[in-house]
N, CA, C and O atoms as a CHARMM CRD file, in Angstrom:
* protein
*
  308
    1    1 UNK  N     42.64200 146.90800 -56.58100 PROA 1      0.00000
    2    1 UNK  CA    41.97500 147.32200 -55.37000 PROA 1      0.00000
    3    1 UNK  C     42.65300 146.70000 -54.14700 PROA 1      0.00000
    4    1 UNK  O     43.13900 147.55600 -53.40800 PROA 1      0.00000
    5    2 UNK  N     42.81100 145.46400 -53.74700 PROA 2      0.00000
    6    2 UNK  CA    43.69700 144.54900 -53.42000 PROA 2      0.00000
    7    2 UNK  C     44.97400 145.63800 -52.32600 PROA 2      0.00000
    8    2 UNK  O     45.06600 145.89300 -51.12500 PROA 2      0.00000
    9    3 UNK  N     45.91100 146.07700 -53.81000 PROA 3      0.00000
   10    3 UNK  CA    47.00300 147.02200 -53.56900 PROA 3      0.00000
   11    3 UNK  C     46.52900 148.23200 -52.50900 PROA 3      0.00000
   12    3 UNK  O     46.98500 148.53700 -51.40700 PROA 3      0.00000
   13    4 UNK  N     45.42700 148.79800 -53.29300 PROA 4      0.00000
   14    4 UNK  CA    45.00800 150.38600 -52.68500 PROA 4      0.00000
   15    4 UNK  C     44.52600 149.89400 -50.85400 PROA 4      0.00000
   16    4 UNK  O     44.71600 150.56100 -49.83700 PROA 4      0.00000
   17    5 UNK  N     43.88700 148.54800 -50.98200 PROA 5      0.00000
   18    5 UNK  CA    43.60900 148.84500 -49.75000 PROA 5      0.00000
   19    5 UNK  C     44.79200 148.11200 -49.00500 PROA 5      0.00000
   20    5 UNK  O     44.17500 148.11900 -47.93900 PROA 5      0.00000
   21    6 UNK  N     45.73000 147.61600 -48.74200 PROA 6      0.00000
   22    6 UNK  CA    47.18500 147.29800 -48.37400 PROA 6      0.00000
   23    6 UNK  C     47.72500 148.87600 -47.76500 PROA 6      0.00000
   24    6 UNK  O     48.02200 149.33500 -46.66200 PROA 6      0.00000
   25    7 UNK  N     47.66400 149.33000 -49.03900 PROA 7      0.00000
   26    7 UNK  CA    48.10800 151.10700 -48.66100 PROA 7      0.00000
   27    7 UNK  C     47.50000 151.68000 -47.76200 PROA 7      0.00000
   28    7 UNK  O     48.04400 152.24700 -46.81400 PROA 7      0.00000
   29    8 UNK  N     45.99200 151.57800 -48.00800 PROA 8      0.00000
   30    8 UNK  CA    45.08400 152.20600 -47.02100 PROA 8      0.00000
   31    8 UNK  C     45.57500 152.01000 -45.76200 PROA 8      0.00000
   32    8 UNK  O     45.69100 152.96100 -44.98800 PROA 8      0.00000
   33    9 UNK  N     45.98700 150.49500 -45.35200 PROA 9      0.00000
   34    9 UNK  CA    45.90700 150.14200 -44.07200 PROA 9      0.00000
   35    9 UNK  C     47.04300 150.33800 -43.78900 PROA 9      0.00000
   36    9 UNK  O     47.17700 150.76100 -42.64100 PROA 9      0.00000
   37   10 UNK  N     48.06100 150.19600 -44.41900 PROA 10     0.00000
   38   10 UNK  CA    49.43500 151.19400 -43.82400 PROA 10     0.00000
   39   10 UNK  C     49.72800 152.39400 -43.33100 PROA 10     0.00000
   40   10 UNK  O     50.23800 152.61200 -42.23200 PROA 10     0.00000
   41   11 UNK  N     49.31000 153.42400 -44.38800 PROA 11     0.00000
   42   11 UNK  CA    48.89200 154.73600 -43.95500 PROA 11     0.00000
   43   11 UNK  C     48.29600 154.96300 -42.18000 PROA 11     0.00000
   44   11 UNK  O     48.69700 155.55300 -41.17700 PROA 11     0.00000
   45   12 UNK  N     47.22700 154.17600 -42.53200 PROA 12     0.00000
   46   12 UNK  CA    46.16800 154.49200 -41.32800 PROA 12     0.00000
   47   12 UNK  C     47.15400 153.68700 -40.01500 PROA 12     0.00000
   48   12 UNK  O     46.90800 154.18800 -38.91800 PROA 12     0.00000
   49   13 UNK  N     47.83800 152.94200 -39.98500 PROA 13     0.00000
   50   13 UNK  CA    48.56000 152.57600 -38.82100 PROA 13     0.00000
   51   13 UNK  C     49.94900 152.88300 -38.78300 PROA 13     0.00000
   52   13 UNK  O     50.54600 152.36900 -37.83700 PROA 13     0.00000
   53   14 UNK  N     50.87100 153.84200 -39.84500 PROA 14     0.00000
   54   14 UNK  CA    51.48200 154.76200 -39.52500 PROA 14     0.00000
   55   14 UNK  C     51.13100 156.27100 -39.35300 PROA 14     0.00000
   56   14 UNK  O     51.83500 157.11500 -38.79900 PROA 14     0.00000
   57   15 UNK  N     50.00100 156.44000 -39.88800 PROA 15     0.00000
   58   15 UNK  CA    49.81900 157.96600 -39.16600 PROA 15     0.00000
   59   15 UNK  C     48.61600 157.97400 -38.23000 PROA 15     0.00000
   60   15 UNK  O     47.79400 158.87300 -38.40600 PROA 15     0.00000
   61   16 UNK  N     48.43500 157.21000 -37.39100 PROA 16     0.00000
   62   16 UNK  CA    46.79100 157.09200 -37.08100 PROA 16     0.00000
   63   16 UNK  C     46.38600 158.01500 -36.06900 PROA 16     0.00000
   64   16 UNK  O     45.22400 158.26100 -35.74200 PROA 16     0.00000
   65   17 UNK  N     47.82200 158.69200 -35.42400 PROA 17     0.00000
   66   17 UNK  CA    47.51200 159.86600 -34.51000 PROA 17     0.00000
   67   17 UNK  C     47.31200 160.98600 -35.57900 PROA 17     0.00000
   68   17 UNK  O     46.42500 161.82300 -35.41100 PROA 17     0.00000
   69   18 UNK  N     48.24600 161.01900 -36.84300 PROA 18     0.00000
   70   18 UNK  CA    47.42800 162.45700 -37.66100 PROA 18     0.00000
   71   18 UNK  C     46.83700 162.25100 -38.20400 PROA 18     0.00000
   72   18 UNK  O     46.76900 163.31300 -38.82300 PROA 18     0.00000
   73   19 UNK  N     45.76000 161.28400 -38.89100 PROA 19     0.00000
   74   19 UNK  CA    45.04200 161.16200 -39.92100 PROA 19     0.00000
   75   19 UNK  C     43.82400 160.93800 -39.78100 PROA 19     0.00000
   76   19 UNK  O     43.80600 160.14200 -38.84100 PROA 19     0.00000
   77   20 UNK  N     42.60700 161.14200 -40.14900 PROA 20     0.00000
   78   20 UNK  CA    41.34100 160.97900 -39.25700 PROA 20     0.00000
   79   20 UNK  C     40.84900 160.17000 -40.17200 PROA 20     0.00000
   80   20 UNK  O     39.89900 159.63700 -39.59900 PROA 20     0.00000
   81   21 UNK  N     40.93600 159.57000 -41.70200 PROA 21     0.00000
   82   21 UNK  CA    40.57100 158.67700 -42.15800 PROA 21     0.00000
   83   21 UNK  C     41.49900 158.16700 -43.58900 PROA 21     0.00000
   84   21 UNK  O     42.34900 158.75900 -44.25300 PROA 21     0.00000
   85   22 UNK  N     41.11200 157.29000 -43.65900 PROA 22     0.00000
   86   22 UNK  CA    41.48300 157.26000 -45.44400 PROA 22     0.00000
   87   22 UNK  C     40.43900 156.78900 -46.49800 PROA 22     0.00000
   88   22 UNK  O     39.71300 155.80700 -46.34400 PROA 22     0.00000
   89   23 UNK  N     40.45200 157.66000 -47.66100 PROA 23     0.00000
   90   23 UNK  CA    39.06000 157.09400 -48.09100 PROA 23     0.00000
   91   23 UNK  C     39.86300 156.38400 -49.93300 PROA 23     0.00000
   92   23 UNK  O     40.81000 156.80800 -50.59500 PROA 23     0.00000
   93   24 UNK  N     38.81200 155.08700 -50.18800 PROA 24     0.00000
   94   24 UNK  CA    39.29300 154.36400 -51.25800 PROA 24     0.00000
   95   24 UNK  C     38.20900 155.04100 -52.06800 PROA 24     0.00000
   96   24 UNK  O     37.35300 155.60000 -51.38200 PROA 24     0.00000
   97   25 UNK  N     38.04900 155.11600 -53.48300 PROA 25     0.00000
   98   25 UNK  CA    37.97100 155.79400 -54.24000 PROA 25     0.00000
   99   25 UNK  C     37.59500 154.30000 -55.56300 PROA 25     0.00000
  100   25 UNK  O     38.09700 154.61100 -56.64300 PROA 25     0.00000
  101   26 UNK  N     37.19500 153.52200 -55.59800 PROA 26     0.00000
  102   26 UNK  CA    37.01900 152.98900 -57.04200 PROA 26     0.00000
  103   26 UNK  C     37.07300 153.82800 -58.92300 PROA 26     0.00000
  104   26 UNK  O     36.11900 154.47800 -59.35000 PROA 26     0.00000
  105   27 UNK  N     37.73600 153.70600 -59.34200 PROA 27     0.00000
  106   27 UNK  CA    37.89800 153.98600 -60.73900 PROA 27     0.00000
  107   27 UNK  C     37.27500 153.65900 -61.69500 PROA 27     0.00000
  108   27 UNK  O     37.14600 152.43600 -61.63600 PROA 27     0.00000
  109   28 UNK  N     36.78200 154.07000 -62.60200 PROA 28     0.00000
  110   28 UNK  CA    36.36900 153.19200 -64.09000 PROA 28     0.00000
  111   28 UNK  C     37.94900 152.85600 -64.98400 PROA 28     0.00000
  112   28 UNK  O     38.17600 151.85900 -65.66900 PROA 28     0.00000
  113   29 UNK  N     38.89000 154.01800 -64.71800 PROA 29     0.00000
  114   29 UNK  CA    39.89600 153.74100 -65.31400 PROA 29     0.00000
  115   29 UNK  C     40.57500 152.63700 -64.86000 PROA 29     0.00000
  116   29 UNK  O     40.55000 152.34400 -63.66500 PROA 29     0.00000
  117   30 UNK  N     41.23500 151.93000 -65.74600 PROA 30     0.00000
  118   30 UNK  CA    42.21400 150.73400 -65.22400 PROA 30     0.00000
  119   30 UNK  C     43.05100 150.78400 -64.88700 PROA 30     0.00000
  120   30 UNK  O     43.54400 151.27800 -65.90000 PROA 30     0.00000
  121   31 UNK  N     44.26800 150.66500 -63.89700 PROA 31     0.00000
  122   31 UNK  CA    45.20700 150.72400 -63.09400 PROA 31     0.00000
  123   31 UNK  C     45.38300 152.78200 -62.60400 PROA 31     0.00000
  124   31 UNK  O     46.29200 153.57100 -62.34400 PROA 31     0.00000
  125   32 UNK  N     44.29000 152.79300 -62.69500 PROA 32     0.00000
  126   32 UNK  CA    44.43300 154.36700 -62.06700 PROA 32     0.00000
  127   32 UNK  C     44.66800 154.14800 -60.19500 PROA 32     0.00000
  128   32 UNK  O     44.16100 153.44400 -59.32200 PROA 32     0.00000
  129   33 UNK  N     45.43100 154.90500 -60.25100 PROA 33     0.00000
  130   33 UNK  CA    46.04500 154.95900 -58.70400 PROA 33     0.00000
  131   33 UNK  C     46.74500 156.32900 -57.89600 PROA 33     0.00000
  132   33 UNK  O     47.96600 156.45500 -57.81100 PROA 33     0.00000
  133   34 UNK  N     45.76400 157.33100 -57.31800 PROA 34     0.00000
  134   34 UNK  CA    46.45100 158.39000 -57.10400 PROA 34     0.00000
  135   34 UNK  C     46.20700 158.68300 -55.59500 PROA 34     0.00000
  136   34 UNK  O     45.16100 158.27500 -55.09200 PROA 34     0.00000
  137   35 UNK  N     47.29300 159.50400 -54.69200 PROA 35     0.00000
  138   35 UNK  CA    46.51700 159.75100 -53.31900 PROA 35     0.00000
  139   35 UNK  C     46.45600 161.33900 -53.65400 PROA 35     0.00000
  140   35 UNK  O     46.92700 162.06600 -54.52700 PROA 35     0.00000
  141   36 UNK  N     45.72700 161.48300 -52.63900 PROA 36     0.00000
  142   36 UNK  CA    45.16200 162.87000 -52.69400 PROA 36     0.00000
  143   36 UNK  C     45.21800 163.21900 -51.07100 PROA 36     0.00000
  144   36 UNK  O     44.78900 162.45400 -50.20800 PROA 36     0.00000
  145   37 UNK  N     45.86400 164.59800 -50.79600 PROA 37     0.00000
  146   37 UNK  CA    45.45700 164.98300 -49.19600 PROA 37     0.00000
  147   37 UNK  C     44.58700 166.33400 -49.64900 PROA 37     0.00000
  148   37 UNK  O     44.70500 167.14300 -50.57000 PROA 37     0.00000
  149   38 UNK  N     43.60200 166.16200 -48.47400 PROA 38     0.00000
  150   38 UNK  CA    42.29900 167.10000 -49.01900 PROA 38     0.00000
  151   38 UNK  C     42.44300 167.08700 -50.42400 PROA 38     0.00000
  152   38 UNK  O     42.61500 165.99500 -50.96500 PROA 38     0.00000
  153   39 UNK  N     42.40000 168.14500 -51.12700 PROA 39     0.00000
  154   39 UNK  CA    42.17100 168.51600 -52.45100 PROA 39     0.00000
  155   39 UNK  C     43.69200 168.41900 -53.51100 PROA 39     0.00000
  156   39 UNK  O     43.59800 168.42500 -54.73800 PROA 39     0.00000
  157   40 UNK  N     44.94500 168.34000 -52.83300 PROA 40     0.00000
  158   40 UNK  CA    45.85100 168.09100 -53.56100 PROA 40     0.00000
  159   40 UNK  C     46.64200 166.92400 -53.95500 PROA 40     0.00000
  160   40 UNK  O     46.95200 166.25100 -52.97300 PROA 40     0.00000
  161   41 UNK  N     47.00300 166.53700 -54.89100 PROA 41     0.00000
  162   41 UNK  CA    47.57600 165.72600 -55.55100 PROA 41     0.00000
  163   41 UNK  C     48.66300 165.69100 -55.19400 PROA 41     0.00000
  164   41 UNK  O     49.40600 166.62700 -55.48900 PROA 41     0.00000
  165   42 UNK  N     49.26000 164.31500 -54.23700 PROA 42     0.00000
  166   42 UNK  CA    50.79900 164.35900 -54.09600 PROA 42     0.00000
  167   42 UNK  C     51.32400 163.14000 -54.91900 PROA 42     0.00000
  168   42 UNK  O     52.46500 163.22300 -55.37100 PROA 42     0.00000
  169   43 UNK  N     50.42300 161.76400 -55.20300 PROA 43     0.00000
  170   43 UNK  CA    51.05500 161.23100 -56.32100 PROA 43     0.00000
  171   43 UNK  C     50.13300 160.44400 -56.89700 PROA 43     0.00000
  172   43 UNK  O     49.17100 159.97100 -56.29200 PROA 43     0.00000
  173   44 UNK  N     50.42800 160.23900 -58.29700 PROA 44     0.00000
  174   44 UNK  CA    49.87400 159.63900 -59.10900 PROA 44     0.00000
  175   44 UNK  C     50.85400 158.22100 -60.22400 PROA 44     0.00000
  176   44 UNK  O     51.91000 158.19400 -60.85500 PROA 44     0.00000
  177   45 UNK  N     50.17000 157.62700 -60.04700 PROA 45     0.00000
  178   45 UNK  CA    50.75200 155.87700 -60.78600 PROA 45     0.00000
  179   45 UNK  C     51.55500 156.63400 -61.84600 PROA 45     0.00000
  180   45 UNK  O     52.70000 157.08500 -61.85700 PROA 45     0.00000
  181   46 UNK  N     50.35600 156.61100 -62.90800 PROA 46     0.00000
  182   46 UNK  CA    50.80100 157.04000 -64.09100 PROA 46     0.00000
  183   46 UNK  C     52.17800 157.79500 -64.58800 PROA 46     0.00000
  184   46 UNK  O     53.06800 157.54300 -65.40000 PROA 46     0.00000
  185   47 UNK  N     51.78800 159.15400 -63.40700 PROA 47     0.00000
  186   47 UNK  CA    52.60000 160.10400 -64.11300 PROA 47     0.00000
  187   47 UNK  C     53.56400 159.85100 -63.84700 PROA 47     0.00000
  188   47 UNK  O     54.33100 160.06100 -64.78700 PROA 47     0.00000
  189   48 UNK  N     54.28900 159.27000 -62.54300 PROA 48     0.00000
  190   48 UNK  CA    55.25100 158.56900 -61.70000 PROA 48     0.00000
  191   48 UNK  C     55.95700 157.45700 -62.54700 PROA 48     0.00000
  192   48 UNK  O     57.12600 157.14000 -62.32800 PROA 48     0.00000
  193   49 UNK  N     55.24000 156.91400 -63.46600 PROA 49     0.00000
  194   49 UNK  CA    55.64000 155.60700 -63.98800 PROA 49     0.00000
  195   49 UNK  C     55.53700 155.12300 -63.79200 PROA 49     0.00000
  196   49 UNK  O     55.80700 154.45600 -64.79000 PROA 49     0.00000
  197   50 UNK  N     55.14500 154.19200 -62.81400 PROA 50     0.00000
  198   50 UNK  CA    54.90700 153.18100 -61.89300 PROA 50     0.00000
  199   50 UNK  C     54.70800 153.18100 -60.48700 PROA 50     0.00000
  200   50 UNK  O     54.71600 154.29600 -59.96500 PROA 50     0.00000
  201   51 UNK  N     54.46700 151.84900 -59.48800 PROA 51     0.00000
  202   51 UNK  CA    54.15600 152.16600 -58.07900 PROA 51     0.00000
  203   51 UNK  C     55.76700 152.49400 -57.47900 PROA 51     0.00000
  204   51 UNK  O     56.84600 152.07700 -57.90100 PROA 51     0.00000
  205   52 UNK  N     55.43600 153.47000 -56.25300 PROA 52     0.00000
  206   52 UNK  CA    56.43000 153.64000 -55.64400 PROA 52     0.00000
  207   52 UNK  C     56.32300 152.45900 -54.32700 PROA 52     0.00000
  208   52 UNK  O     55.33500 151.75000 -54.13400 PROA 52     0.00000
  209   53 UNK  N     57.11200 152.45200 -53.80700 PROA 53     0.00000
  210   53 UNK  CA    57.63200 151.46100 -52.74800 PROA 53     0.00000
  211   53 UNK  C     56.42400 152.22900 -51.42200 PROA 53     0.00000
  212   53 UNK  O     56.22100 153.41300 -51.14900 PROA 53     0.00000
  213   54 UNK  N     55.90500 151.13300 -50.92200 PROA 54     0.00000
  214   54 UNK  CA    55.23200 151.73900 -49.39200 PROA 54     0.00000
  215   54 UNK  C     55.59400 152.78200 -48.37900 PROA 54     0.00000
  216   54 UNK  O     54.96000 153.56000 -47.66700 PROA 54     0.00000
  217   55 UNK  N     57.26100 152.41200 -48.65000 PROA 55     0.00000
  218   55 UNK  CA    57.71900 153.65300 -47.74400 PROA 55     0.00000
  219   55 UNK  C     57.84000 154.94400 -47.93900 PROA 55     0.00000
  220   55 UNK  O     57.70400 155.81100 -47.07600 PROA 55     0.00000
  221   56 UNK  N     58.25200 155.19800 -49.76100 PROA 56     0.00000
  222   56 UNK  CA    58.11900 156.33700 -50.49500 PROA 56     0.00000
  223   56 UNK  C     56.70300 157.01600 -50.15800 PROA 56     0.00000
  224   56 UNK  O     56.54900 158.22700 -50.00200 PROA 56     0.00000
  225   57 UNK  N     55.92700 156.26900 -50.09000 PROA 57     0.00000
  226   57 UNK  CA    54.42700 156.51500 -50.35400 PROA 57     0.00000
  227   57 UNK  C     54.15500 157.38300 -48.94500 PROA 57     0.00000
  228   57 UNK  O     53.56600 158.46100 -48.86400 PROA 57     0.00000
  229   58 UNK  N     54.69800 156.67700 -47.96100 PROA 58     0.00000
  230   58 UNK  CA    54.80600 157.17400 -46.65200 PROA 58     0.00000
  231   58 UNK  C     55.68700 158.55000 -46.41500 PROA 58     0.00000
  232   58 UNK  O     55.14800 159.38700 -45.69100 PROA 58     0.00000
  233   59 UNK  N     56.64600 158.78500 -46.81000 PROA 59     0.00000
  234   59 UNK  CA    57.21600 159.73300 -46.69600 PROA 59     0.00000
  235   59 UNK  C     56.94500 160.76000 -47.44200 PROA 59     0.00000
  236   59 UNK  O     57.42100 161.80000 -46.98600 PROA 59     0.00000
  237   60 UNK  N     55.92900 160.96500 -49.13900 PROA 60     0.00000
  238   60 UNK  CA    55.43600 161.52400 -49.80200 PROA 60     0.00000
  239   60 UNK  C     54.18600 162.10500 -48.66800 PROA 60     0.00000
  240   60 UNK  O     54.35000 163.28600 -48.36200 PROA 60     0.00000
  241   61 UNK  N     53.05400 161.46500 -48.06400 PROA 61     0.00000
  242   61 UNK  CA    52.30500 161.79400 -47.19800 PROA 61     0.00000
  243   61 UNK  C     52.89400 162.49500 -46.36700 PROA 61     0.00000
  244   61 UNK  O     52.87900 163.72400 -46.29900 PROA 61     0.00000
  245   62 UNK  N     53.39800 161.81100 -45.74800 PROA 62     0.00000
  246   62 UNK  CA    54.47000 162.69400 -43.91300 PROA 62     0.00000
  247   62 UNK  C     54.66500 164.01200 -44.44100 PROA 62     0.00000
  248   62 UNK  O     54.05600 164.95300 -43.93200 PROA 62     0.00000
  249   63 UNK  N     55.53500 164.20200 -45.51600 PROA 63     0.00000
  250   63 UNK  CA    56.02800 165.50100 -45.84100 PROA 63     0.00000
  251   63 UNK  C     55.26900 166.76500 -46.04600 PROA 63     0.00000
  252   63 UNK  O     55.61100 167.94500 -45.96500 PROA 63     0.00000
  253   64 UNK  N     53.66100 165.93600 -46.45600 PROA 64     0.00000
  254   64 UNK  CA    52.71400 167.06100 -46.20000 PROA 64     0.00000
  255   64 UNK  C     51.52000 167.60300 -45.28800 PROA 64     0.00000
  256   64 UNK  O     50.84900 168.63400 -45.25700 PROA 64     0.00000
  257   65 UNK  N     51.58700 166.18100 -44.42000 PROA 65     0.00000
  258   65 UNK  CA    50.42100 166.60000 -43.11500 PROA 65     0.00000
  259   65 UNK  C     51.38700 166.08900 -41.86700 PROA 65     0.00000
  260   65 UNK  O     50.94500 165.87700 -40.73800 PROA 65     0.00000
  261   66 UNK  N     52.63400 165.94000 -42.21100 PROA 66     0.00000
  262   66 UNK  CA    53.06900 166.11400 -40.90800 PROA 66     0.00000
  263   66 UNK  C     54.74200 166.37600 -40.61700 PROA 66     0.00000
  264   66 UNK  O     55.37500 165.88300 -39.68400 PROA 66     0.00000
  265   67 UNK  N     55.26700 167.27100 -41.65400 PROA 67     0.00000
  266   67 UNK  CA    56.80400 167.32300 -42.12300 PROA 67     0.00000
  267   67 UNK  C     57.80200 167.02200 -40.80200 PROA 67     0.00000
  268   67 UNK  O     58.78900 166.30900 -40.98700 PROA 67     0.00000
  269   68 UNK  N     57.52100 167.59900 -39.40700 PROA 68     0.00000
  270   68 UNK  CA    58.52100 166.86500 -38.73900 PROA 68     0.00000
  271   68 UNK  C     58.51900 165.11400 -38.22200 PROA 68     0.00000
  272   68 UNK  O     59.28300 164.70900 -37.34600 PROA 68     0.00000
  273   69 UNK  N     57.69400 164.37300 -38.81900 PROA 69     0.00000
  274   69 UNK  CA    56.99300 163.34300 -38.39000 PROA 69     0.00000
  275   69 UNK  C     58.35500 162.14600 -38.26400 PROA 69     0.00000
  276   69 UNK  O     58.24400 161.81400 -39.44400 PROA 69     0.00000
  277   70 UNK  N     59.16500 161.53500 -37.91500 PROA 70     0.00000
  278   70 UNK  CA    60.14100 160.46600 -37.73400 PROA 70     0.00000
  279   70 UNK  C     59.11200 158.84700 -38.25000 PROA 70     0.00000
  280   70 UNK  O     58.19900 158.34300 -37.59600 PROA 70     0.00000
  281   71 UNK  N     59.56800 158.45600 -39.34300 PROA 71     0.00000
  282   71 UNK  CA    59.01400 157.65300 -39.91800 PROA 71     0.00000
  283   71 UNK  C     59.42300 156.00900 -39.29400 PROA 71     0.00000
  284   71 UNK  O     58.67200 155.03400 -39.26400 PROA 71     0.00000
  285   72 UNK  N     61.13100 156.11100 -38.74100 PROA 72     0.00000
  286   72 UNK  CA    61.59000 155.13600 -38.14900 PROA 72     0.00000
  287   72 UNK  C     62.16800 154.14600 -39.26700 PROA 72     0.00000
  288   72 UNK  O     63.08500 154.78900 -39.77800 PROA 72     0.00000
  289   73 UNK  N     62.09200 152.99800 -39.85000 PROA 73     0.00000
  290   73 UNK  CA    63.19700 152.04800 -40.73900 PROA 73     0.00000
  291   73 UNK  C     62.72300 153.06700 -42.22500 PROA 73     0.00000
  292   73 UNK  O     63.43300 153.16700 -43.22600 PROA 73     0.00000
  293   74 UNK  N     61.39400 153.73200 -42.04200 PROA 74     0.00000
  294   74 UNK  CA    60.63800 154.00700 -43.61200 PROA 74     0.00000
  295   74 UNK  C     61.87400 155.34100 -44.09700 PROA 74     0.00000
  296   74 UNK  O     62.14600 155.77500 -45.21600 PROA 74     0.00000
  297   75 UNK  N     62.26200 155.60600 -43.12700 PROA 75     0.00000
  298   75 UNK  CA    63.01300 157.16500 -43.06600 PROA 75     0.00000
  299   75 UNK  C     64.62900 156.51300 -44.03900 PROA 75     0.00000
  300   75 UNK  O     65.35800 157.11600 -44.82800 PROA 75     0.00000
  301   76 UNK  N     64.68100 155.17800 -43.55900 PROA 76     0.00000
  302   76 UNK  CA    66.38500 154.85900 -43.84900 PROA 76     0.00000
  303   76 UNK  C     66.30400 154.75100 -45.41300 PROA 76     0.00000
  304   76 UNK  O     65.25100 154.44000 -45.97000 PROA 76     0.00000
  305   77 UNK  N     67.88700 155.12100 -46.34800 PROA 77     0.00000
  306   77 UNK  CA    67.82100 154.50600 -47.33000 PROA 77     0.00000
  307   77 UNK  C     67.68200 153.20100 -47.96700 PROA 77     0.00000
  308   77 UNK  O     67.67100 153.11100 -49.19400 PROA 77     0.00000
């Protein structure tokens, strides 16, 4: 939980002009970890193999609620 909300608060202060909230989600499953925009699934722990890096995570989002969005160092390889 710890992790998810780290993310949360990244998200929300790199997109905070497009994003109107972020919501945490508690699990019964154990290390379950997925984001969701509205109703779709852009990533999940599991299926992924593991966590992706903050910035991945960021640019996975951007690409779908805001594709021309300039991420700034998150953008570099």
């Amino acid at each position: 939980m710890l992790r998810a909300a780290y993310i949360a608060q990244e998200f929300l202060t790199t997109f905070e002009e497009v994003v109107g909230g972020v919501m945490l989600i508690p699990s019964s499953i154990n290390g379950r970890f997925s984001i969701h925009v509205d109703d779709r699934m852009i990533y999940d722990r599991k299926a992924s193999g593991g966590f992706k890096e903050v910035k991945e995570l960021k640019q996975l989002i951007r690409d779908v609620i805001a594709p021309g969005m300039a991420l700034g160092h998150s953008d570099k390889p």
